[in-house]
N, C-alpha and C positions, 0 to 999 in steps of 0.2 A: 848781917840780916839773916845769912843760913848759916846751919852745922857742917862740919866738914865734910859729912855723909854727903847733902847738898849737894857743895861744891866739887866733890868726887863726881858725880854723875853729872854735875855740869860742863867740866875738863871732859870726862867719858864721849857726852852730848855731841860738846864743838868737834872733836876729836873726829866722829861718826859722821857729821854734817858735813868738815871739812875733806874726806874723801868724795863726797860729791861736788860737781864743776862748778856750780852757782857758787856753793861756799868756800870753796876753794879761793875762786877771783877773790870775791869780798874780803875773805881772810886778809892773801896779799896785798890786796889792797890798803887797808885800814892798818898793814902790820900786827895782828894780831894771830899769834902762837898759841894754840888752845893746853898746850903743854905750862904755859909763862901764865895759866887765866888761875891764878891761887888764891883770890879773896874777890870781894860780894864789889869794890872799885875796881878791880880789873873786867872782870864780868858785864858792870854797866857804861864801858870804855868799850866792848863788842860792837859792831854798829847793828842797827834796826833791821828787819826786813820787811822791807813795805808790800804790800800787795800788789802794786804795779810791777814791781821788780819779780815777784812768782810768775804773774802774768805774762811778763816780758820772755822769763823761762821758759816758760809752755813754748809759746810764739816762734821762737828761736830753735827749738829742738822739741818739734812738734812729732808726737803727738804727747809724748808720757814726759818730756819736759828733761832735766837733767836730774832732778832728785828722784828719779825712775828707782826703783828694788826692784830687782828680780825675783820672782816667783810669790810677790805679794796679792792681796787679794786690790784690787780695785773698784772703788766706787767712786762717788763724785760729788761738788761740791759747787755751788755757785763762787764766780771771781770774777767780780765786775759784770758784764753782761754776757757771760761765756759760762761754763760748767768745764769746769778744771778736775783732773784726777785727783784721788784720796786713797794713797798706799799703807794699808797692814798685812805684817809680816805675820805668821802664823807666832811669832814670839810678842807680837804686839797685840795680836788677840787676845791671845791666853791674860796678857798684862792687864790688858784695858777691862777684862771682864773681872778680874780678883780687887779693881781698883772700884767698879761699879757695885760688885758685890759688896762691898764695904759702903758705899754710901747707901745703899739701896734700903741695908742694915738699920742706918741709924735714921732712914727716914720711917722709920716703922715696918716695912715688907718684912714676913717671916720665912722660913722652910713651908708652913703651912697653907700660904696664901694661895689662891687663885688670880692670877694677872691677866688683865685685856690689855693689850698693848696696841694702840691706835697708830704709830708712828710706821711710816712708810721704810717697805722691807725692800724697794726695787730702786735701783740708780743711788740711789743716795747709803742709802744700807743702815741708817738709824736706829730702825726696829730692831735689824740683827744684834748691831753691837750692844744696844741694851736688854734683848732677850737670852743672851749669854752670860752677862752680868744678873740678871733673875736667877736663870738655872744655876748657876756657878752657889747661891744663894739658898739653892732646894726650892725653887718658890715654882706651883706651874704658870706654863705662859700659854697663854689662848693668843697666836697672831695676829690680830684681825686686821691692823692697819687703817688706813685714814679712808673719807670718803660717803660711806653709806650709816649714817646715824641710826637710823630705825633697825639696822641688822644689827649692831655694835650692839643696843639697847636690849634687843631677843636675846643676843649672846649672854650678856653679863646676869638677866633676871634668869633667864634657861638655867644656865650652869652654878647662879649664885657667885660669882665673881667679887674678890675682896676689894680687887686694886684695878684702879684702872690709870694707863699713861697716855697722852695725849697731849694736844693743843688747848689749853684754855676753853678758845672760842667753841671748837669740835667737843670738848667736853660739857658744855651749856646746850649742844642739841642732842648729844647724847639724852641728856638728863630731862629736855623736852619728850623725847619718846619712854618716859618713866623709868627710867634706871636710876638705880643707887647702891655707891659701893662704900667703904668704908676711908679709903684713905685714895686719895687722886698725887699723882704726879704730874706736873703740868711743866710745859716748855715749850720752845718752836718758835713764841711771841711775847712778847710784855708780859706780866701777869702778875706778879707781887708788888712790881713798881705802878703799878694803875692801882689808886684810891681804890677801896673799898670792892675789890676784882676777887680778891680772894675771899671774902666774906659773903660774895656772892654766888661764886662755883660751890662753896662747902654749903650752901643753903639748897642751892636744884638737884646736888647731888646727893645730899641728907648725909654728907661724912665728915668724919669727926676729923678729919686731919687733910690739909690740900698743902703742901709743897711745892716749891720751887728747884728749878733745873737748870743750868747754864751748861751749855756748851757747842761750839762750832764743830760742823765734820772735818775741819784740818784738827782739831781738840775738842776730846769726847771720851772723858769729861773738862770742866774746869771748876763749874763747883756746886752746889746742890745743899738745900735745906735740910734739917734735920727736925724731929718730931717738936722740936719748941719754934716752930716757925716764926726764927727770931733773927734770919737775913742765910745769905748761903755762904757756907764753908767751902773756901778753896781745897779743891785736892789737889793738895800740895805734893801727896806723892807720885803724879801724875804729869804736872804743870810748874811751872815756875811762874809768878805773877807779877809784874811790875805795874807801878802808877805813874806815869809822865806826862808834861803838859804838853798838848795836844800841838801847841806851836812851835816850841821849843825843844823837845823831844827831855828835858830834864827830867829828873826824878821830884814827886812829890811826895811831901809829908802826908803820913796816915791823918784820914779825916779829910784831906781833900777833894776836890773832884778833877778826874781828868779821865785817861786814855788807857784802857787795858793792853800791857803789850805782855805776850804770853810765852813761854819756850816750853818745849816737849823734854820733858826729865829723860826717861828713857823711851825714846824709839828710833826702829827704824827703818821702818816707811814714812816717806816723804820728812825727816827729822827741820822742824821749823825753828828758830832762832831768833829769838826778840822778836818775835812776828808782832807787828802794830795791827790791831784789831779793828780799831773806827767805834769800839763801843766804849762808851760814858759810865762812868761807875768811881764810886768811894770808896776806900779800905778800909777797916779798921783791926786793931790785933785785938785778940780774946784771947790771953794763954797762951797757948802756942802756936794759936790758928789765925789762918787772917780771912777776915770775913767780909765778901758783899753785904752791908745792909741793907739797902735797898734795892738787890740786885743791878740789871743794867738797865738806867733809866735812859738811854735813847744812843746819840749817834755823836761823831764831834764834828761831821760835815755840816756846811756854815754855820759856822760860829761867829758872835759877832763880841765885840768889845764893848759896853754901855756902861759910860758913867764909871769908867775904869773896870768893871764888871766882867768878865767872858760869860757869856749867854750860849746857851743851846737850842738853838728853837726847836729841834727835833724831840725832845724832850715833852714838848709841850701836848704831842697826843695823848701821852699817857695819862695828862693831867684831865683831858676833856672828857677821856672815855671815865671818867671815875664820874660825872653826871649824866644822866638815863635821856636828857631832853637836849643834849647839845650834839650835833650830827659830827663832830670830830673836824670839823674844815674850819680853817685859822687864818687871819693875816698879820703879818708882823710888820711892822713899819717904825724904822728909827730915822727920826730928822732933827733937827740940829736948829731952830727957831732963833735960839741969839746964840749962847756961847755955852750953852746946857745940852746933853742928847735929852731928846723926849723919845720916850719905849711906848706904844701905843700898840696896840693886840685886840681886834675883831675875830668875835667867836660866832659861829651859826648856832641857833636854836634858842632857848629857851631857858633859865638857870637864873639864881639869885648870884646878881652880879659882883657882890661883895663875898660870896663864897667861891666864885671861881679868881677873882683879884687875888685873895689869902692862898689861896691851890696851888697859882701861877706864882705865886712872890714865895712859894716853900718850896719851889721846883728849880726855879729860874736863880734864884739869892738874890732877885733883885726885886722890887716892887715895881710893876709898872706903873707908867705915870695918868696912862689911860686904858680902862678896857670896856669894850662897848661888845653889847650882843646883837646880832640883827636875824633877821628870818632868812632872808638869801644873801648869801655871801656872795657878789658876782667875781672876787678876783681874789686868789688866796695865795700865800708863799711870805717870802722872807724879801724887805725890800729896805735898804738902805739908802735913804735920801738925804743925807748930811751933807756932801759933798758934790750933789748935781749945782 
């Protein structure tokens, strides 16, 4: 699946990982010699690292946890209902900005742009690593960070602003308080996977180009649109990308849908390992590349089985927010009537109910068998009654 270059820095990777104590155990554990890891099956024989298991690290060898660096910079990252460290070495900067700089590149940003960068520069450190990847770029960066719309708005008509990065949603009241830039970078939440989301940021903001961003602060980047906003390119030289079912931890063929599980090529601070991510997404190869099409379209937390089907109901917001008159609150109800599941789905608000059915059944891969809209939703979530 990789070049040897690849798998050099994959051996490199485990090698780095396994000096620290979490992957250490895990190594001996599983038996696995990051010396003996020579092709793309020994690789996916490493075991997973789950989130609970980082968690559990922190817990255990509190505060910085056991994949602690020394004289890294620190910031932080949400992990489960806690905010966990997030370690770059000053070699992982340098790295992470020449890898930003290159996608930054092919999403259109020049030497000559002017950038507002809305993304929060405190605790979490986002705006930094992406405003080093600008400059590394030549491009200027006006900070401004998240928060206050109507100042963001002054800024970009004031100074003439080319590019603006943000949040989706923060970039629709930016664009209320009358700004318009040329080309938006959007990330934080949903956005190219919500119907018709990105055809409506490029319309408040009167720009000709709106892009897509992925990536977690344990991995920043992972992959990012380019000017034919025609799904996101993994940076692969960045990231390692795998696809696995979400129950079974397998590997899946491209074109499927399953479970992002990610490794850090070269770093190290905090260096991750099959990290299992809990995000839902497709592959596909383009040449050499492998590409989110439709970015991340939701979560694999409950997932249910229907009709031999795996279903995502988390999934299913991105489908509501793509209609203007449905308030986004959902029920999901599978029962089991003789010896058939029936998938049944109440939506709040307003909509032609044959175009949210077709929405949900290109979302979901499965047709539902009923869906009804109603004005107040009084009890929403995911409820399995086949077997009470």
């Amino acid at each position: 699946m990789y070049d040897s270059e690849t798998l050099a820095d994959i051996q490199q990777q485990l090698s780095r990982a396994a000096s620290h104590e979490l992957y250490k155990q895990k190594f001996s554990d599983a038996d696995v010699n990051p010396s003996n890891v020579t092709d793309w099956e020994d690789f996916t024989d490493v075991p997973f690292t789950e989130p609970e298991e980082l968690k559990k690290d922190f817990d255990d060898n509190p505060p910085q946890g056991s994949l602690y660096t020394d004289s890294a910079m620190i910031t932080f990252s949400p992990l489960g209902d806690d905010l966990a460290p997030v370690y770059d070495t000053t070699e992982d900067l340098v790295y992470e900005e020449e890898v930003h700089a290159g996608l930054f590149k092919k999403a259109g940003i020049t030497a000559d742009d002017r950038v507002v960068n809305t993304f929060g520069y405190h605790l979490f450190g986002t705006g930094y690593i992406l405003q080093r990847g600008l400059e590394h770029l030549g491009a200027e960066v006006i900070p401004v960070g998240p928060g206050d719309s109507e100042q963001a708005a002054d800024i970009i008509s004031t100074y003439d602003a080319d590019v603006l990065l943000g949040n989706p949603s923060f970039a629709l009241k930016i664009a209320e308080q009358g700004a318009d830039v040329d080309l938006f970078v959007g990330a934080g939440e949903p956005f190219t996977s919500v119907p018709g989301y990105r055809q409506k940021v490029k319309k408040a903001l009167n720009c000709n180009t709106a892009i897509d961003y992925f990536g977690t602060r344990q991995f920043l980047p992972i992959a990012a649109e380019t000017t034919d906003e025609d799904g996101l390119y993994v940076a692969d030289e960045y990231v390692i990308v795998e696809l696995v079912d979400p129950d079974t931890g397998q590997p899946l063929e491209l074109g499927q849908r399953g479970e992002l599980v990610v490794t850090h090529r070269r770093k190290e601070g905090l260096p991750l390992v099959r990290y299992r991510t809990g995000d839902l997404a497709e592959l596909e190869r383009r040449g050499d590349d492998l590409v989110l099409p439709s970015g991340v379209i939701g979560r694999t937390d409950n997932r249910l089985k229907v009709k031999g089907v795996k279903i995502y109901p988390e999934t299913i917001p991105a489908v509501l927010a793509g209609f203007d008159d449905l308030s986004g609150e959902y029920r999901v109800t599978v029962t089991q009537p003789d010896t058939t599941d029936y998938l049944s789905i109440t939506c709040e608000g307003t909509a032609n109910t044959e175009e949210v059915t077709n929405a949900l059944a290109e979302r979901l891969l499965i047709t539902p068998d009923e869906v009804s809209l109603v004005d107040d939703l009084d009890e929403t979530g995911v409820f399995d009654k086949r077997y009470e």
